[in-house]
VOSEKOL-455656 format. One record per atom (N, C-alpha, C, CB): residue in one letter; x, z, y. Coordinates in steps of 0.02 Angstrom, whole numbers. Each point is the difference from the previous one (the first is absolute). Last residue first. Glycine has a CB too. Example, Ala and Ser with C-alpha at 12.3 -4.5 7.8 and 13.67 -1.06 7.14 Angstrom:
{node 'S', {642, 354, -112}};
{node 'S', {42, 3, 59}};
{node 'S', {-39, 37, 55}};
{node 'S', {59, -108, -32}};
{node 'A', {-44, 104, -254}};
{node 'A', {-45, 0, 59}};
{node 'A', {45, 0, 60}};
{node 'A', {-95, 62, -59}};
END
This chain:
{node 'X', {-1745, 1670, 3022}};
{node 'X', {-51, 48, -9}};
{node 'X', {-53, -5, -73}};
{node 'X', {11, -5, 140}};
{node 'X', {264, -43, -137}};
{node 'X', {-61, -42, 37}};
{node 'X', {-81, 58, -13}};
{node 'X', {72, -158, -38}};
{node 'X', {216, 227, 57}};
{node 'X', {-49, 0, -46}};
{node 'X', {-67, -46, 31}};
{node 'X', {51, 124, -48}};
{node 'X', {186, -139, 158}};
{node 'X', {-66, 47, -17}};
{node 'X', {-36, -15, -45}};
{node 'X', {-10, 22, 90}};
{node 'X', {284, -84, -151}};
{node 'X', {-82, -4, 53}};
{node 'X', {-71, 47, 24}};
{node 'X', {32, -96, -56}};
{node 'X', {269, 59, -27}};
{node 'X', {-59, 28, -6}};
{node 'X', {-38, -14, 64}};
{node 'X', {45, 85, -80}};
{node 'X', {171, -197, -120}};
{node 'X', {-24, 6, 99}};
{node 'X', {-67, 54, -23}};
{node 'X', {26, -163, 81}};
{node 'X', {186, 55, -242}};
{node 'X', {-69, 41, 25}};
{node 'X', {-26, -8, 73}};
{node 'X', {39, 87, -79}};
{node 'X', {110, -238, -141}};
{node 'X', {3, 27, 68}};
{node 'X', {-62, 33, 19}};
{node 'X', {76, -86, 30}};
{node 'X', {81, -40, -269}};
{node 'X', {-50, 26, 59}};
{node 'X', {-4, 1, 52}};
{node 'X', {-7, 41, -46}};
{node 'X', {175, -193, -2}};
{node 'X', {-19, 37, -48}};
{node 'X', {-70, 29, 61}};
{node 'X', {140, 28, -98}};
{node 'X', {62, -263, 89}};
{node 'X', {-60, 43, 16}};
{node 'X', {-28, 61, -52}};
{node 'X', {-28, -111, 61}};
{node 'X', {302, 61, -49}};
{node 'X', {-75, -49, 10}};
{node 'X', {-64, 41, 1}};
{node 'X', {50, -97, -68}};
{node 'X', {178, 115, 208}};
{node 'X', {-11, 33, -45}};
{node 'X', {-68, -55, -32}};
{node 'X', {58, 134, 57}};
{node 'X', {50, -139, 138}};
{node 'X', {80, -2, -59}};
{node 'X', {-38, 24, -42}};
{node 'X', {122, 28, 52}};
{node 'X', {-225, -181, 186}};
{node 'X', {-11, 66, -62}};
{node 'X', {72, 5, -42}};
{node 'X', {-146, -27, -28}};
{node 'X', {66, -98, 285}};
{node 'X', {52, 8, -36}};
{node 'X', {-33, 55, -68}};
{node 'X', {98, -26, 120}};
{node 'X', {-278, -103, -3}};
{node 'X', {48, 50, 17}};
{node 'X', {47, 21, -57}};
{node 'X', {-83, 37, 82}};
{node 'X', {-46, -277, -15}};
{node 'X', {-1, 39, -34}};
{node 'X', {72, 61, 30}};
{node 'X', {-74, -100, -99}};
{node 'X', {-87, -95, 246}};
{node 'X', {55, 28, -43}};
{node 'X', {11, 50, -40}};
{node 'X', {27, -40, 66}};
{node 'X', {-257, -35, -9}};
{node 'X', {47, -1, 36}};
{node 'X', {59, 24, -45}};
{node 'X', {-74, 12, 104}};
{node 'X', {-131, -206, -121}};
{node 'X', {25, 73, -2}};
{node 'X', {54, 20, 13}};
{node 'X', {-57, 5, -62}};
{node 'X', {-122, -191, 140}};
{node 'X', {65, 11, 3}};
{node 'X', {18, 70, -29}};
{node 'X', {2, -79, 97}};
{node 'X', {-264, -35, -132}};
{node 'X', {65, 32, 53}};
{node 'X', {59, 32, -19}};
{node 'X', {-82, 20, 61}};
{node 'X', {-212, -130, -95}};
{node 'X', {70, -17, -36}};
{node 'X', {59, 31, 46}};
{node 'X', {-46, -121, -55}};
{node 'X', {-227, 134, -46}};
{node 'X', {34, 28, 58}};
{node 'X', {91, -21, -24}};
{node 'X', {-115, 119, 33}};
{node 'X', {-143, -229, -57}};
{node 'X', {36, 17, -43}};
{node 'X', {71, 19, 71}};
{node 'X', {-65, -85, -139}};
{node 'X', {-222, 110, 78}};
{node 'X', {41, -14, 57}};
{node 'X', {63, 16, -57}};
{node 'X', {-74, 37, 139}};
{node 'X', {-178, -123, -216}};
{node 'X', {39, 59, 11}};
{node 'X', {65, -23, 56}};
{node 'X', {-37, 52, -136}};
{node 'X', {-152, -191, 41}};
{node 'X', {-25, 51, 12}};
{node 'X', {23, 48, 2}};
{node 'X', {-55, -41, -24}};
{node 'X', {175, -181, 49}};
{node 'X', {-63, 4, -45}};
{node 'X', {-25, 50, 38}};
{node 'X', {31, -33, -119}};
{node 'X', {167, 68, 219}};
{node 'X', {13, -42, -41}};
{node 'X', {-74, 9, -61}};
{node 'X', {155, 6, 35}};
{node 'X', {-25, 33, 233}};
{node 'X', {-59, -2, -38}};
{node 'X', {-2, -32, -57}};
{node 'X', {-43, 10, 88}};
{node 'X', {257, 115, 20}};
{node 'X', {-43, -75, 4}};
{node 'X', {-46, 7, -46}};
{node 'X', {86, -80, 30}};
{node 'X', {106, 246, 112}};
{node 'X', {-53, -12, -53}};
{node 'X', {-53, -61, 16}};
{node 'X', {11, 129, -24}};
{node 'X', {263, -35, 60}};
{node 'X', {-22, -41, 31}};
{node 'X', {-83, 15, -43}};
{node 'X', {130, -89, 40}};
{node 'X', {70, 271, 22}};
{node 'X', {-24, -35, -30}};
{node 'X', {-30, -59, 27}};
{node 'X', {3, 89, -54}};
{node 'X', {137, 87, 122}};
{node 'X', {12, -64, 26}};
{node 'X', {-33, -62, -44}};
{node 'X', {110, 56, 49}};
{node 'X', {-129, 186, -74}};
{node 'X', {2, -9, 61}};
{node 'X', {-15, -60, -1}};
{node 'X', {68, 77, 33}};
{node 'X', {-83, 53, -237}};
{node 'X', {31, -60, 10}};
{node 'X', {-8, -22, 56}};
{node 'X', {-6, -21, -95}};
{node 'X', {-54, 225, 51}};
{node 'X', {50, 9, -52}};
{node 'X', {42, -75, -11}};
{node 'X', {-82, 102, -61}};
{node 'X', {-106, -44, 219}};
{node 'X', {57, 46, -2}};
{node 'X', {55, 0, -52}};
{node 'X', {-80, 59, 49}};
{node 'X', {-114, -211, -45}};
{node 'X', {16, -13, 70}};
{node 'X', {78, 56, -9}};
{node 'X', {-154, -28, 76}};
{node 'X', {30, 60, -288}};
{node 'X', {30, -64, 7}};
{node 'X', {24, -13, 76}};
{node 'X', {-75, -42, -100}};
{node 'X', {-82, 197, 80}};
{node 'X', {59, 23, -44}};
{node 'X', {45, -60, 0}};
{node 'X', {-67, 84, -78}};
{node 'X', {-137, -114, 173}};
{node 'X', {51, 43, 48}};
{node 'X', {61, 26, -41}};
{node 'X', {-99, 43, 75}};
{node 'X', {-57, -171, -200}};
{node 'X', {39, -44, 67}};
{node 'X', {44, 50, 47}};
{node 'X', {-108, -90, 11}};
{node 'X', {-20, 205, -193}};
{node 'X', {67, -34, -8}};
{node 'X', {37, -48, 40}};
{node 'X', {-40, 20, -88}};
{node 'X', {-171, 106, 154}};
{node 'X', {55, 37, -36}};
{node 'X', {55, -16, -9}};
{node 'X', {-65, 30, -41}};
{node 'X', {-123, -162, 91}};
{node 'X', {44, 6, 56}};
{node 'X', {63, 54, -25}};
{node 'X', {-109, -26, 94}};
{node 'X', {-76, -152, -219}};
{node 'X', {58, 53, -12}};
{node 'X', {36, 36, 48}};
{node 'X', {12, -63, -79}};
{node 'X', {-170, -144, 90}};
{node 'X', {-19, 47, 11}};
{node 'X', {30, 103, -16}};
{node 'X', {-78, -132, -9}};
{node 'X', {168, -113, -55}};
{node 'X', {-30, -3, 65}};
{node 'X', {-4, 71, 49}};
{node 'X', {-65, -98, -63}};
{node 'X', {203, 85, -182}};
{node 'X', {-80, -27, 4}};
{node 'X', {-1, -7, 100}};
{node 'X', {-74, 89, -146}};
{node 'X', {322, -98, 1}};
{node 'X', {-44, 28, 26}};
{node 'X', {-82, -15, 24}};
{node 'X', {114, 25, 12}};
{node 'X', {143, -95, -137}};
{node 'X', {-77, -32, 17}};
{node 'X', {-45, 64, -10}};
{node 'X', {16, -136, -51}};
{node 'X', {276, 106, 121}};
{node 'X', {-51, 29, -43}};
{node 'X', {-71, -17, 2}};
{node 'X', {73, 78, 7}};
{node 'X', {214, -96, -10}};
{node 'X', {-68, -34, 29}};
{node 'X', {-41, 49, -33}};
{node 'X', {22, -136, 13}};
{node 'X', {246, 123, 77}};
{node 'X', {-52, 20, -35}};
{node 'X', {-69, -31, 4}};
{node 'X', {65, 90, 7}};
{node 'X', {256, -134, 13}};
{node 'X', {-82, -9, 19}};
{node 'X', {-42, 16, -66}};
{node 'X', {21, -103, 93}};
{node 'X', {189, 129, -129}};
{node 'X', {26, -21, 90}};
{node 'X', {-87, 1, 26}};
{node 'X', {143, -112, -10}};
{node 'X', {-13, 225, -217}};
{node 'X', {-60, -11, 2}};
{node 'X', {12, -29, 94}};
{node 'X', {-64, 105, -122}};
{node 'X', {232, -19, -34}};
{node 'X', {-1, -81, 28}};
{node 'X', {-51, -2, 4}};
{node 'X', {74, -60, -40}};
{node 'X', {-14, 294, -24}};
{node 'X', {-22, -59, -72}};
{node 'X', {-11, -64, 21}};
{node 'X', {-65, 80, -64}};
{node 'X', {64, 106, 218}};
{node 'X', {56, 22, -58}};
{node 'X', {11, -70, -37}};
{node 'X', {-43, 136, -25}};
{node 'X', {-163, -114, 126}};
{node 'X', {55, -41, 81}};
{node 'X', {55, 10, -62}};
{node 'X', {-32, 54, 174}};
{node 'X', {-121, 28, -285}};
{node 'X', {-20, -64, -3}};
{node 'X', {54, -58, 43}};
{node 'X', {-128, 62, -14}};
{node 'X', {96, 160, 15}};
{node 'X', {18, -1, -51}};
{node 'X', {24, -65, -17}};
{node 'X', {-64, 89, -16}};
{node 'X', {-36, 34, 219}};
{node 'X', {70, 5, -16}};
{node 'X', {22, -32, -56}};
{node 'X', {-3, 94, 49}};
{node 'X', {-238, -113, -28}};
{node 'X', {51, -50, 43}};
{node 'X', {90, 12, -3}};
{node 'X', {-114, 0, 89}};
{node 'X', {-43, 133, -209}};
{node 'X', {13, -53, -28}};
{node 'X', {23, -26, 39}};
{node 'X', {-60, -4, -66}};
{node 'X', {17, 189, 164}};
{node 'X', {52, 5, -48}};
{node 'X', {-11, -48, -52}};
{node 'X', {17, 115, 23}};
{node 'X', {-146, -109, 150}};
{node 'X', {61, -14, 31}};
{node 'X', {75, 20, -42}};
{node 'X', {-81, 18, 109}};
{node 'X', {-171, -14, -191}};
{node 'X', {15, -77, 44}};
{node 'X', {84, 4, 43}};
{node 'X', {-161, -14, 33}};
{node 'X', {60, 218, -131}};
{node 'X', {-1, -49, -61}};
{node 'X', {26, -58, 42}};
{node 'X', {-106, 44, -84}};
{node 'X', {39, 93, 253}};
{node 'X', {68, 19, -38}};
{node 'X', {3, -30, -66}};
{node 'X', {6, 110, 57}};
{node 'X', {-185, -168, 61}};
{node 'X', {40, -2, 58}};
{node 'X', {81, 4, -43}};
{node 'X', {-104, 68, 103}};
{node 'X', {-101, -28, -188}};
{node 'X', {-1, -32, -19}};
{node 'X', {73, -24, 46}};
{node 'X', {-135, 2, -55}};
{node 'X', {63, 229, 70}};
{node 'X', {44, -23, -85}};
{node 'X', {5, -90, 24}};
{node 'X', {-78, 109, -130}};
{node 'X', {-27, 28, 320}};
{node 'X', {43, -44, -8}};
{node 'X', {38, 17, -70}};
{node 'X', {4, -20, 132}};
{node 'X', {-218, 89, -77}};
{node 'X', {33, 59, 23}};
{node 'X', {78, -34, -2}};
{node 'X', {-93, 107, -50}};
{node 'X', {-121, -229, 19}};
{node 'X', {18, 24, 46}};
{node 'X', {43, 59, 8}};
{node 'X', {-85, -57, 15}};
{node 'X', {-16, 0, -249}};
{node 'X', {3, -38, 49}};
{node 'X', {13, 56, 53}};
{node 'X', {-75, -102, -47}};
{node 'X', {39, 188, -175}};
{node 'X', {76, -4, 63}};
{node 'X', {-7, -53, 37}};
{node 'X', {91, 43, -68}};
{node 'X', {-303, -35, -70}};
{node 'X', {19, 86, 30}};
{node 'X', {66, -12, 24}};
{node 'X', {-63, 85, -89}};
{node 'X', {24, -272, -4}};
{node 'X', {-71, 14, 63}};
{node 'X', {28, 51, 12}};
{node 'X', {-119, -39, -29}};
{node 'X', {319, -80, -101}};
{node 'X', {-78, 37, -23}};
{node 'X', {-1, -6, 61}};
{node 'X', {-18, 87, -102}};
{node 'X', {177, -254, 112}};
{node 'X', {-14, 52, 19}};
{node 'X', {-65, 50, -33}};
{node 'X', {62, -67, 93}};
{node 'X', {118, -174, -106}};
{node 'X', {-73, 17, -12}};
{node 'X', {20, 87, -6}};
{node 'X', {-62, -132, -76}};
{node 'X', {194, -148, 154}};
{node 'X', {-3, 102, -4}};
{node 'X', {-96, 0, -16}};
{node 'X', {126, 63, 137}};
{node 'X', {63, -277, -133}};
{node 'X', {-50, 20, 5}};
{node 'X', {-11, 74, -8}};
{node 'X', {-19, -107, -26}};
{node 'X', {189, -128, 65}};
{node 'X', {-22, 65, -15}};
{node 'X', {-68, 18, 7}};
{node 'X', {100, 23, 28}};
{node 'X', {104, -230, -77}};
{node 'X', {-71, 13, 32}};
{node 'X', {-3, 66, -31}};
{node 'X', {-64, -120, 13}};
{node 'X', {284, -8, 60}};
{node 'X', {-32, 24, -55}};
{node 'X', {-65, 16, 35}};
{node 'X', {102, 44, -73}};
{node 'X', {143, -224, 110}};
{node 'X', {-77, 46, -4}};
{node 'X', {-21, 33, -35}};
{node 'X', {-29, -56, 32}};
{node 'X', {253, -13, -73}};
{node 'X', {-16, 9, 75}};
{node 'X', {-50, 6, 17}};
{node 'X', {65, -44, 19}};
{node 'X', {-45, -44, -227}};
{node 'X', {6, 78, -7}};
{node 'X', {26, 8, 83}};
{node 'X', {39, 25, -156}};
{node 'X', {-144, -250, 43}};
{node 'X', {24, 9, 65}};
{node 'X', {-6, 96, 3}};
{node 'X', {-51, -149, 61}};
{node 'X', {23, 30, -278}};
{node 'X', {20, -56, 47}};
{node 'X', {21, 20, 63}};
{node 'X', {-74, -68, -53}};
{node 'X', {-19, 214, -73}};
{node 'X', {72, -13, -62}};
{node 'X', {21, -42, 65}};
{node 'X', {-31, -14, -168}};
{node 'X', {-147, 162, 250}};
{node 'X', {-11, -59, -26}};
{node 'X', {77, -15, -15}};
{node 'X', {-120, -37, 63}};
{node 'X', {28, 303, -6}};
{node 'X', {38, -55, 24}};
{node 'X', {15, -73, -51}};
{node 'X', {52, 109, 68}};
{node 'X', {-240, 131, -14}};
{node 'X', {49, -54, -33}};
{node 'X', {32, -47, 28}};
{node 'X', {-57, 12, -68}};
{node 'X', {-11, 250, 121}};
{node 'X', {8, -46, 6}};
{node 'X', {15, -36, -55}};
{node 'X', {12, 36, 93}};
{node 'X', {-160, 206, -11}};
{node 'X', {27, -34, -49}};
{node 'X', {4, -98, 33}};
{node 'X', {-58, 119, -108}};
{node 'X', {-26, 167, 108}};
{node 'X', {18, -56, 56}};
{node 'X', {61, -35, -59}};
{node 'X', {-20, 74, 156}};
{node 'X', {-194, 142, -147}};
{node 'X', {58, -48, -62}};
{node 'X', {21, -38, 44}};
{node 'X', {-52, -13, -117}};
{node 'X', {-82, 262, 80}};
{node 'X', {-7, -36, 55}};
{node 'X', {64, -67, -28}};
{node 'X', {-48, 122, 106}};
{node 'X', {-28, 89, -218}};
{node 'X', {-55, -4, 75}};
{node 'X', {31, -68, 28}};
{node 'X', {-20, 147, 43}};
{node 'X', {64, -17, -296}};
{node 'X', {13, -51, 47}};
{node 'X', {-53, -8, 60}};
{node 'X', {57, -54, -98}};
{node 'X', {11, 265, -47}};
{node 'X', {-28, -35, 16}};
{node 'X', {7, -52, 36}};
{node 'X', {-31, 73, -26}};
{node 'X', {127, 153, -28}};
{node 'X', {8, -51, -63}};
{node 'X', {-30, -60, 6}};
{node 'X', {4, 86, -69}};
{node 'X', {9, 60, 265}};
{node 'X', {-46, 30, -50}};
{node 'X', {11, -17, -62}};
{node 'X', {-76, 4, 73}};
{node 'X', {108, -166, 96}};
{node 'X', {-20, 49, 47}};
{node 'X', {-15, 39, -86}};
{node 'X', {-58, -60, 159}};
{node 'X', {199, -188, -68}};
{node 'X', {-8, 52, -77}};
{node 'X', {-12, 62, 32}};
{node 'X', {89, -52, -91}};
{node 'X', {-66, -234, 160}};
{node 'X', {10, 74, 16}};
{node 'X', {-25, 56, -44}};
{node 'X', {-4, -43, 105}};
{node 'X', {163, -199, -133}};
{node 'X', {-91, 37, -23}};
{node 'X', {22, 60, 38}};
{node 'X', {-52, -38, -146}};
{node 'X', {144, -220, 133}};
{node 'X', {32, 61, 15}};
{node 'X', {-62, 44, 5}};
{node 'X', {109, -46, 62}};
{node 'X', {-13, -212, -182}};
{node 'X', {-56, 43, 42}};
{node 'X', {33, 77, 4}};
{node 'X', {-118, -76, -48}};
{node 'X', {194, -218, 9}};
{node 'X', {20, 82, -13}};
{node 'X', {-61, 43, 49}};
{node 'X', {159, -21, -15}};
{node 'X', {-42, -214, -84}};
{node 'X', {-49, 6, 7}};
{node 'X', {4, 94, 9}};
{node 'X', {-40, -136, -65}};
{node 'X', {218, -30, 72}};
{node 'X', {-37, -59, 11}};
{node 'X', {-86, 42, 5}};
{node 'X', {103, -107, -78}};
{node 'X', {58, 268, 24}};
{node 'X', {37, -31, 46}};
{node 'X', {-58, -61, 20}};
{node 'X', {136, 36, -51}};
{node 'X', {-181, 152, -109}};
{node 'X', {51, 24, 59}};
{node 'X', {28, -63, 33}};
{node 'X', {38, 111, -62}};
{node 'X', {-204, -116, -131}};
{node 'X', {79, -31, 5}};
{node 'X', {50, 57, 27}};
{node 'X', {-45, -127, 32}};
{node 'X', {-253, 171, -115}};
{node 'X', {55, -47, 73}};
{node 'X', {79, 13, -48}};
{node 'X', {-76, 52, 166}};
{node 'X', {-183, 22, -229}};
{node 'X', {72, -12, -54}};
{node 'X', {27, -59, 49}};
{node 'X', {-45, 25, -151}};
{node 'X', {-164, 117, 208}};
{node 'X', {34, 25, -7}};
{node 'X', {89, -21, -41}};
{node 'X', {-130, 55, 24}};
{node 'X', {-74, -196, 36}};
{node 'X', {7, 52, 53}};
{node 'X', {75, 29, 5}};
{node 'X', {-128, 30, -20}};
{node 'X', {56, -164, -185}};
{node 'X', {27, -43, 62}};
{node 'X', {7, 64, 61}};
{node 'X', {-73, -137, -36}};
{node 'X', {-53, 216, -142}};
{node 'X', {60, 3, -24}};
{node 'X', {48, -57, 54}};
{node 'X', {-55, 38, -138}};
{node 'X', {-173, -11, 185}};
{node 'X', {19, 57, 39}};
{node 'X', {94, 6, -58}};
{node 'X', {-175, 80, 51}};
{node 'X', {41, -279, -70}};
{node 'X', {28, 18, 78}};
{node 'X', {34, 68, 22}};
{node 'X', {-93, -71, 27}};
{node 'X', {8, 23, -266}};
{node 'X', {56, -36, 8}};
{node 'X', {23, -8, 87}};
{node 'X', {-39, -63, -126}};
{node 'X', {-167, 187, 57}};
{node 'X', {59, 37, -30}};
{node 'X', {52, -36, -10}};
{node 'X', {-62, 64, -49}};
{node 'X', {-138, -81, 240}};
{node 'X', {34, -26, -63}};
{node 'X', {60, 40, -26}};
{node 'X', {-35, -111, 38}};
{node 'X', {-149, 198, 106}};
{node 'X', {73, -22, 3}};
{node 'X', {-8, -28, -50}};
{node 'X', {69, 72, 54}};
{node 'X', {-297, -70, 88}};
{node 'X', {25, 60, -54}};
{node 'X', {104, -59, 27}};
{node 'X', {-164, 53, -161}};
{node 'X', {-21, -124, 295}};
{node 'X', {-30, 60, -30}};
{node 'X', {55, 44, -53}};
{node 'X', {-124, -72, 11}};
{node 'X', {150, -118, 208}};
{node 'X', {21, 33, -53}};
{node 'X', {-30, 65, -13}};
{node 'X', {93, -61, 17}};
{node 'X', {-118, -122, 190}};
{node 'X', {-51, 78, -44}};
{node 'X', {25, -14, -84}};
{node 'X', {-151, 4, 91}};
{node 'X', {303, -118, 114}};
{node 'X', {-47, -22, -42}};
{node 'X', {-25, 67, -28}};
{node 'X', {53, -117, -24}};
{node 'X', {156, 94, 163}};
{node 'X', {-53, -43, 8}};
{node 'X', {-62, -24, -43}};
{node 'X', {90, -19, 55}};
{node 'X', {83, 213, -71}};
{node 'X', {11, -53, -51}};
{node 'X', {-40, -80, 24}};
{node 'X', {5, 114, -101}};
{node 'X', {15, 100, 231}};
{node 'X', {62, 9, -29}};
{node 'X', {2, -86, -33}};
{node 'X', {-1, 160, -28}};
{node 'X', {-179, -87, 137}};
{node 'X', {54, -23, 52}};
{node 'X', {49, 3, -33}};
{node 'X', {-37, 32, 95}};
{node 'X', {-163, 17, -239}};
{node 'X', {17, -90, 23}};
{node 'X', {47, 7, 53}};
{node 'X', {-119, -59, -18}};
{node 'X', {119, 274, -66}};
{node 'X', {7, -28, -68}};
{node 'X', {-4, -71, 73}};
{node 'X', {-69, 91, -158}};
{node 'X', {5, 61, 273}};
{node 'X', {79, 3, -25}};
{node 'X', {25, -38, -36}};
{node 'X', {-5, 85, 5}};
{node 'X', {-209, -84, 29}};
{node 'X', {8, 1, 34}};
{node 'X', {83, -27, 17}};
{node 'X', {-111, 75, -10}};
{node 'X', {-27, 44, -168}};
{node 'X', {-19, -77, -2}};
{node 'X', {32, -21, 58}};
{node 'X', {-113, 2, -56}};
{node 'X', {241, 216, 10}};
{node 'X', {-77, 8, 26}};
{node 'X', {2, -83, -11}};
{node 'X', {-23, 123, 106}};
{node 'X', {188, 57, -259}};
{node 'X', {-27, -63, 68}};
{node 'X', {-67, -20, 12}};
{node 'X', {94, -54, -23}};
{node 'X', {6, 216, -155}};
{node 'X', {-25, 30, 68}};
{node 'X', {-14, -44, 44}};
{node 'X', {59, 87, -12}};
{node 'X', {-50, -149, -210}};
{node 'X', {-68, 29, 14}};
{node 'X', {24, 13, 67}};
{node 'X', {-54, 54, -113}};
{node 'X', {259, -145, 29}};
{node 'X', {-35, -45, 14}};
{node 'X', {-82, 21, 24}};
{node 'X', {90, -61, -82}};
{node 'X', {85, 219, -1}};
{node 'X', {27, -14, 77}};
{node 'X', {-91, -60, 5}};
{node 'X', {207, 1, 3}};
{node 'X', {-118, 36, -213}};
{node 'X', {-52, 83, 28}};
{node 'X', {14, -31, 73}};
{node 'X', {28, 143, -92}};
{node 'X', {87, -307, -31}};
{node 'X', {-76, -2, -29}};
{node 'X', {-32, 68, 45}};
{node 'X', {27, -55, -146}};
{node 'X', {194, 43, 178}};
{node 'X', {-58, -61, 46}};
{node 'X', {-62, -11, -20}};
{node 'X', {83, -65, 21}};
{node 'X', {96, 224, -134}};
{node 'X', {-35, 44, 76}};
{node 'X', {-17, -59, 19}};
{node 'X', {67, 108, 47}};
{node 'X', {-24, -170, -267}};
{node 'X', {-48, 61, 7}};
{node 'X', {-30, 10, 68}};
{node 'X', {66, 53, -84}};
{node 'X', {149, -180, 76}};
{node 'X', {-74, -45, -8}};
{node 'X', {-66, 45, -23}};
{node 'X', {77, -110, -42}};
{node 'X', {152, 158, 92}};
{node 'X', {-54, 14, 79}};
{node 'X', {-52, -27, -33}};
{node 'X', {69, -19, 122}};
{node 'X', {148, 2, -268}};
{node 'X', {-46, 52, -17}};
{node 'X', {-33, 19, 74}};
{node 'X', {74, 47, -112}};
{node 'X', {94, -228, 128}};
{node 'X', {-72, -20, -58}};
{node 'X', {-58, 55, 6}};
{node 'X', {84, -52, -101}};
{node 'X', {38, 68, 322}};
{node 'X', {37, -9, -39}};
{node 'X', {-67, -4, -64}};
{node 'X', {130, 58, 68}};
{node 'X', {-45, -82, 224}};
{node 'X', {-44, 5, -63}};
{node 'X', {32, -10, -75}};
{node 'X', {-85, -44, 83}};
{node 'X', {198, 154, 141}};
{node 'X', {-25, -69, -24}};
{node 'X', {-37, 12, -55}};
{node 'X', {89, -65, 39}};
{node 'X', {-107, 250, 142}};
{node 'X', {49, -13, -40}};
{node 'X', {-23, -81, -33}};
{node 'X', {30, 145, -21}};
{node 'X', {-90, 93, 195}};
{node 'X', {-24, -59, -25}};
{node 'X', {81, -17, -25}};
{node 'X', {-127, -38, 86}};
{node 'X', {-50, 268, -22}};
{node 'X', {89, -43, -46}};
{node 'X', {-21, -75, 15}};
{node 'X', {36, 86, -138}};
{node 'X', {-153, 142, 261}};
{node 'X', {-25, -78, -17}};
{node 'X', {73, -12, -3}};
{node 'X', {-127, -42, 64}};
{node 'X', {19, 299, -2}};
{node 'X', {44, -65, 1}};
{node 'X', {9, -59, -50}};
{node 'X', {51, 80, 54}};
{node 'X', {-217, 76, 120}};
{node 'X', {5, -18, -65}};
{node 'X', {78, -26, -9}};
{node 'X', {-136, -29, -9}};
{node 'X', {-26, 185, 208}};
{node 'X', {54, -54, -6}};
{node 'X', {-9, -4, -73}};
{node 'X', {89, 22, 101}};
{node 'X', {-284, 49, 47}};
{node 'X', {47, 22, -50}};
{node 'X', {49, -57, -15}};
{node 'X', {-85, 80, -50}};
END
């Protein structure tokens, strides 16, 4: 069954849909997302989650139902806003049907928009999901072992002409079994 899935930048009032979003992740999800077995949210991370800039800091949420399923989100350091580090987090039930794919290439548009020239991201070892997500979305990446995780760094690519600024956007997926 197809579904269709909004996604859009984040905005204060998601902080309800991250608190209901946070039970569906599996212990799993939770340490590749955050490197570490985070049990609950803080109610000052999950107000950090949801209260970005649009420019030095910005997330983009997928939205199935009124529901957040899925978040990709960059910052960029005051000192060097030509980088930014990202990260995506996917519920269990839409893994693999590529949301994380499309969150990740509509912050990259955003980000290329916004002098973003290079991405990084610290990925676990054993994550192949996202290394392969990262190989395709940053070809020409470089990844170096860093402690107990891999940090993925690569050239982003030019940004596509826009006249308009960012707003929603849909796409539809299969539904995950």
């Amino acid at each position: 069954m197809d579904i269709a899935v909004t996604t859009r930048p984040v905005r204060p009032d998601d902080q309800a849909r991250f608190y209901r979003l946070w039970p569906r992740l599996s212990a799993e999800t939770v340490y590749r997302r955050f490197h570490a077995p985070v049990h609950s949210l803080p109610a000052e991370t999950v107000r950090r989650l949801v209260t970005v800039d649009h420019d030095l800091r910005e997330a983009v949420v997928a939205v199935v139902g009124g529901e957040v399923v899925g978040v990709a989100r960059y910052d960029r350091p005051v000192d060097d806003p030509a980088t930014a580090e990202i990260a995506v987090l996917v519920e269990d039930a839409w893994q693999g049907v590529g949301l994380g794919r499309q969150l990740l290439a509509e912050l990259s548009s955003l980000a290329a928009r916004r002098g973003v020239r290079t991405l990084t991201a610290t990925v676990q070892p054993g994550n192949r999901p996202a290394l392969g997500l990262a190989r395709r979305l940053l070809p020409r990446a470089t990844v170096v072992p860093d402690d107990d995780v891999l940090t993925v760094t690569g050239p982003l690519a030019p940004p596509e002409p826009v006249s308009a600024p960012p707003r929603a956007g849909s796409l539809v997926l299969t539904a995950p079994h």
